[in-house]
N, C-alpha and C positions, 0 to 999 in steps of 0.2 A: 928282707925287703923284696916285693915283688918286682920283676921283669916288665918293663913297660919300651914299646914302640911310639916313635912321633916321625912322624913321613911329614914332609915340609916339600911343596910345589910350590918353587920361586919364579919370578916372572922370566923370560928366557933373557934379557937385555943385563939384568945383574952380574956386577964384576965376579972375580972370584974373590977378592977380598974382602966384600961384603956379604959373600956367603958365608966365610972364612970370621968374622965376626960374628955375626948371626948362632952360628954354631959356639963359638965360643960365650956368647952370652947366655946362650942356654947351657951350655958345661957350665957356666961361676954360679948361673943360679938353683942348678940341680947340687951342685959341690956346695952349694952354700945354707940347702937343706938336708945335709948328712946322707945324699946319693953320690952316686958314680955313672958316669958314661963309658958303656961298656965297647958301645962297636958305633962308628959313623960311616957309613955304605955312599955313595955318591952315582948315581944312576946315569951322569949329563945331564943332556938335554930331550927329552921327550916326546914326541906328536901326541896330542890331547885328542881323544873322541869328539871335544863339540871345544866351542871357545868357551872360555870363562870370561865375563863381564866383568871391567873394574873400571874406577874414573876415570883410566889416561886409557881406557881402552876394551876390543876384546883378542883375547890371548887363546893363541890356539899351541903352543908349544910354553913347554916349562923346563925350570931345573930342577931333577926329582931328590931327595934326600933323603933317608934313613937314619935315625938316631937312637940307639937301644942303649936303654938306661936302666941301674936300680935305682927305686929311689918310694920316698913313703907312698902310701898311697893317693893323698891328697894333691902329688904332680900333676894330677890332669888337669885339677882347678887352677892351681897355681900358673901352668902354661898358658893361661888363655889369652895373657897379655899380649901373646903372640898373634892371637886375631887382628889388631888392630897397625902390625906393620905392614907399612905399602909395599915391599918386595914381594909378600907373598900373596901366592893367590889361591893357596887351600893349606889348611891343616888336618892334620889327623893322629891322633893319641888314642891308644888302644894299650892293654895289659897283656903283653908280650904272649900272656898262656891260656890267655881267653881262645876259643873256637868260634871263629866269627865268619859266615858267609862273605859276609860283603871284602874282608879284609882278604879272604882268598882273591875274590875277584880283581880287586885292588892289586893283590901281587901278579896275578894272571896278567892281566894288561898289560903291568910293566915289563913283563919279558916278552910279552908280543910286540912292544913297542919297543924296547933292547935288539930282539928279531928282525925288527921291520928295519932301525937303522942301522944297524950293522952290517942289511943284505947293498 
Protein backbone atom coordinates (compact mmCIF):
# COMPACT_ATOMS: atom_id res chain seq x y z
CA UNK A 1 0.00 0.00 0.00
CA UNK A 2 1.28 3.37 -0.83
CA UNK A 3 2.25 6.20 1.62
CA UNK A 4 -0.06 9.04 1.47
CA UNK A 5 -0.13 12.60 3.45
CA UNK A 6 -3.35 14.59 4.45
CA UNK A 7 -2.31 18.27 6.12
CA UNK A 8 -5.72 19.44 7.76
CA UNK A 9 -5.79 23.49 8.47
CA UNK A 10 -8.45 23.72 11.28
CA UNK A 11 -9.96 26.92 12.19
CA UNK A 12 -7.80 28.51 15.22
CA UNK A 13 -11.02 28.72 17.81
CA UNK A 14 -11.43 24.53 17.73
CA UNK A 15 -11.16 22.54 21.11
CA UNK A 16 -8.47 20.13 21.18
CA UNK A 17 -10.96 17.54 21.55
CA UNK A 18 -12.46 18.05 18.59
CA UNK A 19 -9.34 17.91 16.81
CA UNK A 20 -8.79 14.84 18.76
CA UNK A 21 -12.06 13.43 17.07
CA UNK A 22 -11.61 14.56 13.73
CA UNK A 23 -8.27 12.66 13.77
CA UNK A 24 -9.84 9.70 15.14
CA UNK A 25 -12.64 9.64 12.50
CA UNK A 26 -10.34 9.56 10.02
CA UNK A 27 -8.04 6.62 11.63
CA UNK A 28 -11.70 4.31 11.85
CA UNK A 29 -12.26 5.23 8.38
CA UNK A 30 -8.79 4.51 6.94
CA UNK A 31 -8.77 1.32 9.50
CA UNK A 32 -11.87 0.47 8.10
CA UNK A 33 -10.43 0.34 4.42
CA UNK A 34 -7.68 -2.06 5.28
CA UNK A 35 -5.09 1.04 5.96
CA UNK A 36 -3.12 2.28 8.87
CA UNK A 37 -2.15 5.55 10.26
CA UNK A 38 1.24 5.75 10.41
CA UNK A 39 2.45 9.14 12.02
CA UNK A 40 0.03 12.19 13.24
CA UNK A 41 2.43 15.50 13.57
CA UNK A 42 0.49 18.36 15.25
CA UNK A 43 2.06 21.95 14.20
CA UNK A 44 -0.27 24.38 16.86
CA UNK A 45 -1.36 27.06 15.76
CA UNK A 46 -0.05 28.98 12.71
CA UNK A 47 -0.01 32.70 11.15
CA UNK A 48 -1.58 32.14 7.51
CA UNK A 49 -0.18 34.51 4.56
CA UNK A 50 -3.56 36.06 3.50
CA UNK A 51 -7.07 35.07 5.42
CA UNK A 52 -9.22 32.29 4.30
CA UNK A 53 -12.87 33.07 3.82
CA UNK A 54 -15.62 31.00 5.43
CA UNK A 55 -19.25 31.75 6.64
CA UNK A 56 -18.62 32.71 10.25
CA UNK A 57 -15.74 34.56 8.82
CA UNK A 58 -12.15 35.34 7.60
CA UNK A 59 -9.43 33.50 9.33
CA UNK A 60 -6.08 34.45 9.39
CA UNK A 61 -4.47 31.85 11.92
CA UNK A 62 -4.98 28.01 11.94
CA UNK A 63 -4.39 24.51 13.49
CA UNK A 64 -2.03 22.87 11.33
CA UNK A 65 -2.06 18.87 11.24
CA UNK A 66 -0.28 16.09 9.55
CA UNK A 67 -1.54 12.65 8.97
CA UNK A 68 0.50 9.96 7.11
CA UNK A 69 -1.08 7.01 6.28
CA UNK A 70 -1.08 3.58 4.35
CA UNK A 71 -3.79 3.03 2.76
CA UNK A 72 -5.37 1.95 -0.92
CA UNK A 73 -5.08 4.14 -3.24
CA UNK A 74 -8.62 5.31 -3.74
CA UNK A 75 -8.11 7.31 -0.04
CA UNK A 76 -7.90 10.51 -1.55
CA UNK A 77 -11.41 10.12 -3.14
CA UNK A 78 -12.74 8.47 -0.17
CA UNK A 79 -11.31 11.68 2.21
CA UNK A 80 -13.29 14.26 0.47
CA UNK A 81 -16.01 14.01 2.91
CA UNK A 82 -13.79 16.01 4.77
CA UNK A 83 -14.34 19.08 2.57
CA UNK A 84 -17.57 19.68 3.70
CA UNK A 85 -16.67 19.94 7.76
CA UNK A 86 -16.89 23.39 9.28
CA UNK A 87 -13.84 23.20 11.43
CA UNK A 88 -11.76 23.06 8.57
CA UNK A 89 -10.67 25.52 6.53
CA UNK A 90 -8.14 23.71 3.97
CA UNK A 91 -7.37 20.21 3.08
CA UNK A 92 -4.64 18.68 1.40
CA UNK A 93 -3.99 14.75 0.39
CA UNK A 94 -1.02 14.14 -1.61
CA UNK A 95 1.00 10.36 -2.11
CA UNK A 96 3.45 10.54 0.54
CA UNK A 97 6.31 9.86 -2.49
CA UNK A 98 4.99 12.01 -5.09
CA UNK A 99 7.75 15.10 -5.77
CA UNK A 100 5.46 17.89 -5.77
CA UNK A 101 6.56 21.61 -5.93
CA UNK A 102 3.83 23.08 -4.27
CA UNK A 103 3.86 20.49 -1.30
CA UNK A 104 7.60 21.67 -0.79
CA UNK A 105 6.47 25.16 -0.54
CA UNK A 106 3.64 24.11 1.62
CA UNK A 107 6.21 22.49 4.22
CA UNK A 108 8.46 25.56 3.71
CA UNK A 109 6.01 27.93 5.07
CA UNK A 110 5.21 25.97 7.91
CA UNK A 111 8.69 25.99 9.46
CA UNK A 112 8.79 29.66 8.72
CA UNK A 113 5.79 30.05 10.43
CA UNK A 114 7.07 27.31 13.48
CA UNK A 115 10.25 30.18 13.14
CA UNK A 116 8.18 33.15 13.22
CA UNK A 117 6.22 31.80 16.47
CA UNK A 118 8.52 30.31 18.36
CA UNK A 119 11.01 33.73 18.08
Amino acid sequence: MPLYDCMLLLKPHVRKEAVMDLASRVGKHVYSRNGVITNIKSFGTVQLGYGIKKLDGRHYQGQLMQMTMMATPNINKELHYLNKEDRLLRLRKRDSNADDEDDDDLRLMVEQNLKFISS
